[in-house]
C-alpha positions as CSV (number, residue, x, y, z in Angstrom):
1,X,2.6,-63.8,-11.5
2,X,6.3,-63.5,-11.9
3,X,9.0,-62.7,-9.2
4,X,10.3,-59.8,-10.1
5,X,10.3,-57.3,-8.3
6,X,8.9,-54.2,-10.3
7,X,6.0,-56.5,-11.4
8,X,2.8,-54.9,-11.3
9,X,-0.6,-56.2,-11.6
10,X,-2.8,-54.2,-14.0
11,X,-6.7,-54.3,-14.6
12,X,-8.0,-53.1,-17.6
13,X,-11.5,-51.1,-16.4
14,X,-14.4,-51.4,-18.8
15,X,-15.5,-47.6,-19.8
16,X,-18.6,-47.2,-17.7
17,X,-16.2,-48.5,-14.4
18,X,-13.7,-46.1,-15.6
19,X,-15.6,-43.1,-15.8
20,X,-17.8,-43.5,-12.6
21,X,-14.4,-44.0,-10.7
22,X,-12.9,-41.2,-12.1
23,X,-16.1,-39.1,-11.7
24,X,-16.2,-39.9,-8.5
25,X,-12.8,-38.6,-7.6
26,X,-13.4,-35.5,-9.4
27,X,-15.8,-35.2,-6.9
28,X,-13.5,-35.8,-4.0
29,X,-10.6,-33.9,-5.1
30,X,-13.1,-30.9,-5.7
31,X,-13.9,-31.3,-1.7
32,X,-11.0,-31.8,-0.5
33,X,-9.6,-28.4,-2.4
34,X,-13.0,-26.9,-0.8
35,X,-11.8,-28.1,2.5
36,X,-8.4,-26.2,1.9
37,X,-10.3,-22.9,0.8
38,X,-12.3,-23.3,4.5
39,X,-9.0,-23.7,6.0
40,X,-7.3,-21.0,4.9
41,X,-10.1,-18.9,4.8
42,X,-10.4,-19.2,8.6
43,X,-13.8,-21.1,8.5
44,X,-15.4,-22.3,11.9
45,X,-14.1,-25.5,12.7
46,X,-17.7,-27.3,12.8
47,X,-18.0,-26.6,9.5
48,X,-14.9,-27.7,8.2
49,X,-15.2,-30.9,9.8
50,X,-19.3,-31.1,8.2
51,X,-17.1,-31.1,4.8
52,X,-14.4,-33.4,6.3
53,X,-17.1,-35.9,7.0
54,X,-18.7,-35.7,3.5
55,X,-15.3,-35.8,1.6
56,X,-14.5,-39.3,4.0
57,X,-18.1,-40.5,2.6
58,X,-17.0,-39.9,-0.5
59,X,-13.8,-41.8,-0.5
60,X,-15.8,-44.8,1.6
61,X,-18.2,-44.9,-1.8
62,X,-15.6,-44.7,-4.0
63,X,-13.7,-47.7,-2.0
64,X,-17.4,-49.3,-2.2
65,X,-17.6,-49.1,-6.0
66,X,-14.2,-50.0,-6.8
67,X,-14.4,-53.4,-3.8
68,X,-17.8,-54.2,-5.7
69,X,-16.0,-54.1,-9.2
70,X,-12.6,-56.0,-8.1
71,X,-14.7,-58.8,-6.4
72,X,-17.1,-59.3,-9.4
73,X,-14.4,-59.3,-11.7
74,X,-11.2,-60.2,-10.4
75,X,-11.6,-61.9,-7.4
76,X,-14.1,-64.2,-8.9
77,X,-12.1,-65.4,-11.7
78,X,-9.3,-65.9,-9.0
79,X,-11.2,-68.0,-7.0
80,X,-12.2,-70.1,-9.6
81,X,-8.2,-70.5,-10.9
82,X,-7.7,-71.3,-7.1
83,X,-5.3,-68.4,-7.1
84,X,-4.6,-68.6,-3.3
85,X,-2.4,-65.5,-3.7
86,X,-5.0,-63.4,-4.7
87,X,-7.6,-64.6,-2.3
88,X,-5.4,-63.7,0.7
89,X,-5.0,-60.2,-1.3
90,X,-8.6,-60.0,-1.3
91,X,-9.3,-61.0,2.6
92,X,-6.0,-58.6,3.4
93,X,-7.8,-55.2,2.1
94,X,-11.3,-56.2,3.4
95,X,-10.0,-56.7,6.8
96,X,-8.0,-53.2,6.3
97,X,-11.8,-51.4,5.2
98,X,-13.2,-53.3,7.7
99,X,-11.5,-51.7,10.3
């Protein structure tokens, strides 16, 4: 990886990876604006937080799939160039899912 600054890693996402991600953030954007319409509708706050709860499961299986994907692909090929970088990248986020 170079040093400059503005350097961005990039992943190219096979098709099936790219439209289960994006499916499931269709999902969770369509929540989360359902959330908004309970809001501002004046909805009992049990019930909001039931849809709070599911929209946060969503997000945690979205973080699931896209973990599972970057560690089978990225992480693995990493490893095996001994990119020590990238393995303290990986360890990082787990221990910020984790917590």
């Amino acid at each position: 990886m170079t040093e400059n600054c503005c350097a961005k890693k990039t992943k190219k996402r096979t098709e099936e990876e790219y439209k289960k991600l994006i499916n499931r953030l269709n999902r969770i954007e369509g929540q989360i604006r359902g959330i908004r319409k309970m809001v501002e509708s004046d909805a009992y706050c049990t019930d909001v937080l039931v849809q709070s709860l599911a929209a946060s499961s969503a997000i945690d299986a979205f973080n699931k799939e896209l973990l599972t994907s970057h560690f089978r692909s990225c992480v693995v090929e990493d490893i095996r160039n001994n990119d020590e970088e990238s393995i303290n990248e990986f360890t990082d986020i787990m221990r910020r899912l984790m917590r």
